[in-house]
N, C-alpha and C positions, 0 to 999 in steps of 0.2 A: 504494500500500500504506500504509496507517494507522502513524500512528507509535506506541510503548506507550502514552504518554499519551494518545492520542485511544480506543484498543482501552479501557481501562479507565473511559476517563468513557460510551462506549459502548456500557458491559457495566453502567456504575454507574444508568447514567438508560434502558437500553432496557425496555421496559416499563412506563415511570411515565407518568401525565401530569398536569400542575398547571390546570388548566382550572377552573372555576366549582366544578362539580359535586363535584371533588376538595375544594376550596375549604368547600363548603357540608357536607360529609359529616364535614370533620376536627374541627369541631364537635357530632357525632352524640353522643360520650358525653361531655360535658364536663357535662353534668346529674347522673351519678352522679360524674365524677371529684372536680370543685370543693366539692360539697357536703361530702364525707367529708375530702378531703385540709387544708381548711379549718378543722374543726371539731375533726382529729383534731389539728393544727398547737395549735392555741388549748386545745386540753385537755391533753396530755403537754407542753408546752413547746417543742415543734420550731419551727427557725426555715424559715416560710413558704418562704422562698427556695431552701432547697436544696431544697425537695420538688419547688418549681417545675421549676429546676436541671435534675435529673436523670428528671422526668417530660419536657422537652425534649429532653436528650440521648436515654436512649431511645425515644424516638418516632420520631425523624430513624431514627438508625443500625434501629431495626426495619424500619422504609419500605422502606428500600433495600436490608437483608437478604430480606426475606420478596418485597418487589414487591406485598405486597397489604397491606390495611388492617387489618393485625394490630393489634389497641388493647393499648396500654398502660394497667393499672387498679390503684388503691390493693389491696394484702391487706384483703377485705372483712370478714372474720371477725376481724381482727387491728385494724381501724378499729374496727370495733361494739364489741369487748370494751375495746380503751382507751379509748373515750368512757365504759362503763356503769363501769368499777372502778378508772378514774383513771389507768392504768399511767404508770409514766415511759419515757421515749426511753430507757435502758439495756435495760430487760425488751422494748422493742418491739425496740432494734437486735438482742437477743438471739436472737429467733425472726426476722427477717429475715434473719441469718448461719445460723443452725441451715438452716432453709429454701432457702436458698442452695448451702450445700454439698449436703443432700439431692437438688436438682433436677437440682445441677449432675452429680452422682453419678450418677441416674439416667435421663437423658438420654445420657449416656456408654457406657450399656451396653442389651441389647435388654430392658430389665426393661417397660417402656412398650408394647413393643409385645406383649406376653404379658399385662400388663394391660388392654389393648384388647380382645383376644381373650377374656377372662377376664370381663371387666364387660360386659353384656350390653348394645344399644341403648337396651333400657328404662329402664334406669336411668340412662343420661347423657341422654336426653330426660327424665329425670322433675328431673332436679338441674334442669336447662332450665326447666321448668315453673314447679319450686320457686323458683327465681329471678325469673319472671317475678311470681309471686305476691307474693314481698318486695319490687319494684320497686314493683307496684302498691300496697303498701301505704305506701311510702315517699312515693309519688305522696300520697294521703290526708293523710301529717302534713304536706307543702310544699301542701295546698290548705286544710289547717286554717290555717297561719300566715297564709294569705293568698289567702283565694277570689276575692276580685275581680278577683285580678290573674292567679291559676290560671285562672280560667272567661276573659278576656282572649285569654291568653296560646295558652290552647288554642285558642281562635275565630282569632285572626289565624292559629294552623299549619294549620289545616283549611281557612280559608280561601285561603293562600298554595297550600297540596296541589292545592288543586282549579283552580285558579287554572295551575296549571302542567302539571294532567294537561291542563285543558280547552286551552291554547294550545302544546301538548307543550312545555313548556321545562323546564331545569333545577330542580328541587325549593331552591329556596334557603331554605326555611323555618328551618332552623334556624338559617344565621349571620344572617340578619335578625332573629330571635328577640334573640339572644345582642346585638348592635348595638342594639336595640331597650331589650333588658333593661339594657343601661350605658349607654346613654344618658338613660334615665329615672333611673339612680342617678344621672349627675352632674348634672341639673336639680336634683335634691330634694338631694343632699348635698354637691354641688359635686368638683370634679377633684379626687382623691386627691392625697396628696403622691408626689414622685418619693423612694423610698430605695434606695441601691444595695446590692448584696446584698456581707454582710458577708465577711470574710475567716474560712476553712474550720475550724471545730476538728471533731478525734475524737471519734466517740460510741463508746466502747468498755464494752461493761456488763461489768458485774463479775460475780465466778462465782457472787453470788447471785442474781443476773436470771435464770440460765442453766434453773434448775426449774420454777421459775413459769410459765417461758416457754415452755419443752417441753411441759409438763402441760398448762396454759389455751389456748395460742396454735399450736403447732406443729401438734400432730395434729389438732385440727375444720378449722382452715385444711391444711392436705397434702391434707387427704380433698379439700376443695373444688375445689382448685387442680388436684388428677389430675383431676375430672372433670370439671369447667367451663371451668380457664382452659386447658386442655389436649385432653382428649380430646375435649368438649364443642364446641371452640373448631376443631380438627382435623376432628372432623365438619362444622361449620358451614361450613367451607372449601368443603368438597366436594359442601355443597348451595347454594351461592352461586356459586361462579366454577369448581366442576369442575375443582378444583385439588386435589392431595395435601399436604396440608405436615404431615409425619410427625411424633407424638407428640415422641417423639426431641429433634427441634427444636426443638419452644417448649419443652422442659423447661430446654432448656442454655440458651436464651435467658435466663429465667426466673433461673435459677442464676447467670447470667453478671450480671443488670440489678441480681441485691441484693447479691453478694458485693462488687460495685464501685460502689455508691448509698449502703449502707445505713451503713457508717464515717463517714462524711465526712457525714452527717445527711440522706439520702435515706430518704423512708418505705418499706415492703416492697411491691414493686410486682409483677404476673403479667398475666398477661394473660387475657382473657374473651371467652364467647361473647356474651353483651348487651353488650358494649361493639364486639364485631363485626357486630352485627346492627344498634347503632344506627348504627353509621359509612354500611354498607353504607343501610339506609333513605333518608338525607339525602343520599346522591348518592357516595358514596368508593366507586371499584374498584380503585385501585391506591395503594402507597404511597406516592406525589405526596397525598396527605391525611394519612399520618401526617408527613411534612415540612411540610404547615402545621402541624399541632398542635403538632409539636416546638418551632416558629417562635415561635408565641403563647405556650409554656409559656416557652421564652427572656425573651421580650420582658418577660416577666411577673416570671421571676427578676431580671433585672437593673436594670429599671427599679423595678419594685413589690415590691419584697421585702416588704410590710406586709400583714396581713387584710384592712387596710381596702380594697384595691381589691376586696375579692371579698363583703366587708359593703355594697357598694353594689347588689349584685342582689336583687331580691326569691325569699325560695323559691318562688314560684308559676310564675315563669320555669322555676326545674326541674323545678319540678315536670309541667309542660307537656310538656315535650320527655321525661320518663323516659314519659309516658305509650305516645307515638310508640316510643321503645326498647322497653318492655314487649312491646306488638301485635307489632313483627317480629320478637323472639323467642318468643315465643310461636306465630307461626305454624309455624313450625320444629319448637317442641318436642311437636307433636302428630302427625308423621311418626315413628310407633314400632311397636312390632310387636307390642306388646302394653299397651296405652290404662288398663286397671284398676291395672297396676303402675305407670305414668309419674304418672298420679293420685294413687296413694295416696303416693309418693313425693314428689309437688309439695306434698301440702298437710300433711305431717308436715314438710316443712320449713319451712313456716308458723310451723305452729302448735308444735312444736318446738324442733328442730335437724335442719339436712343430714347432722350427722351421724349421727345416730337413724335419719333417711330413710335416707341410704344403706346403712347395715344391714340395716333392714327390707326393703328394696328387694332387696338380692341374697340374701334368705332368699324373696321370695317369688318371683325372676325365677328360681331355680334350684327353688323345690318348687312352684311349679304343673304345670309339666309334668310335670315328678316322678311327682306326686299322679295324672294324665291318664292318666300311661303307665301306672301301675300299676290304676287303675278299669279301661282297657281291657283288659288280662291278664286283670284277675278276669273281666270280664262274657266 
């Protein structure tokens, strides 16, 4: 008979496994994480390391929560508006505590899954799409910065792809990529310095952060996060491993990853279906991948607490691999029940806002039939 401690590390690792494939997969969205958590670091003033910090902590502990390859992702709406308007880390820590207790609120009770029921397929396929569409455009400005190394970067993953469907082995394209992409920064700029990550202060914003942050940041981002990093994310579960993992749950996650990151100078983190779709691509089935990712985001905090290790990759490397992320969500996001609305929804978020799309989206997932049922009466 097992003693407690063996039942519990038994219960902690049944399911996981660390193998290659785990390996190569925990790398899947490190294309969209580094680029954004990077840029957003260097623009508000946040120090590099705690975002590292606590994009490792959570990673781990979601692994072994979930058992599947739940990604951990910057708040995207809340990266893009502090890069375009400057914000400072009080106004950002602002809507990451707002955001927090929201998720955490609503995960706590059955409001999520009423929202499920309520938000039609089409419209979490069309946020899908729409994502897929800002990805590829994202792709475009990291092949402007550097097409020779984008056009590269893509041939060695195409060729790696094929390379492994033809001799069936492991897909290891992306962390060769990634090895590949730092290795060429330290020929051309040489070994980063070693910095260790500093000792913790409070990011506490003031009650003037608190409006700005609600108004500009809370609400485009909540919208996003119900339907991407959540119910988006919830669906993609159960078109990949035939798994349920209940809205409910990543809400609290979610709730639980900013109220205790975001003080102590973690950036507002959620989680996503493109960053599950890239995981799942590159080889990760179980959360034995988000435990490398946690591993490297560690190694990263503690040793390299500086930009400069993440200024020695070229964008064209990301740009590569968000290509690859794109495609498998994408494929996914065209499993809908009604293709004109997942459309019109994809490319108002384009060319817009998601949050425009999503409006539009359930004015017209609720009056086309509408409109159907009532031509059929008259005729």
């Amino acid at each position: 008979m097992p003693v407690p401690g063996e039942r519990v590390r038994e219960h902690l690792f049944s399911g996981m496994k660390f193998g290659l494939p785990e390996l190569a997969g925990s790398v899947g969205d490190f294309g969209t994480i580094l680029p954004l958590i990077l840029a957003v670091s260097l623009a508000a003033g946040l120090n590099i390391g705690y975002i590292f910090l606590f994009f490792g902590l959570w990673f781990i502990i979601t692994g072994f929560l979930y058992k599947l390859p739940i990604p951990i992702e910057p708040m995207k709406v809340i990266a893009v508006i502090a890069l375009a308007e400057n914000l400072n880390a009080g106004q950002i820590a602002a809507a990451g505590l707002i955001l927090g207790i929201l998720f955490l609120a609503l995960g706590s009770r059955r409001w999520l899954d009423l929202l499920e029921k309520w938000i039609p397929t089409s419209v979490i396929r069309g946020i899908q799409l729409g994502l897929v569409l800002l990805l590829l455009r994202t792709t475009g400005t990291f092949f402007l910065e550097d097409p020779i190394v984008f056009v590269g970067a893509l041939g060695f993953m195409v060729a790696a792809w094929l390379i492994a469907r033809f001799f069936r082995l492991p897909d290891l394209s992306a962390i060769l990529l990634v090895i590949l992409a730092f290795g060429f920064g330290i020929v051309l700029h040489g070994i980063p310095p070693f910095t260790l990550l500093p000792f913790p202060s409070l990011v506490i914003p003031s009650l003037a952060d608190l409006p700005g942050a609600a108004a500009d940041l809370v609400v485009p981002q909540a919208l996003l996060t119900i339907t991407n990093a959540i119910l988006a994310t919830s669906l993609l579960t159960r078109d990949l491993f035939s798994r349920d993992v209940p809205p409910a749950h990543l809400s609290r996650t979610i709730g639980l990853m900013n109220l205790t990151s975001v003080p102590f100078g973690g950036f507002p983190m959620c989680h996503g279906a493109g960053g599950l779709a890239g995981q799942y691509r590159f080889g990760a089935r179980t959360g034995g991948a988000n435990v490398y990712a946690g591993c490297i985001f560690l190694i990263l905090a503690f040793l390299f607490a500086s930009p400069s290790i993440l200024s020695l990759v070229s964008g064209g490397f990301f740009g590569a691999m968000l290509v690859f992320v794109a495609l498998e969500l994408g494929r996914h996001s065209v499993k809908t029940d009604s293709l004109l609305v997942t459309a019109i929804i994809g490319f108002l978020s384009l060319l817009t806002s998601m949050t425009l799309a999503f409006g539009v989206g359930m004015v017209l997932a609720y009056g086309i039939p509408w409109i159907r049922k009532r031509r059929k009466k008259e005729t």
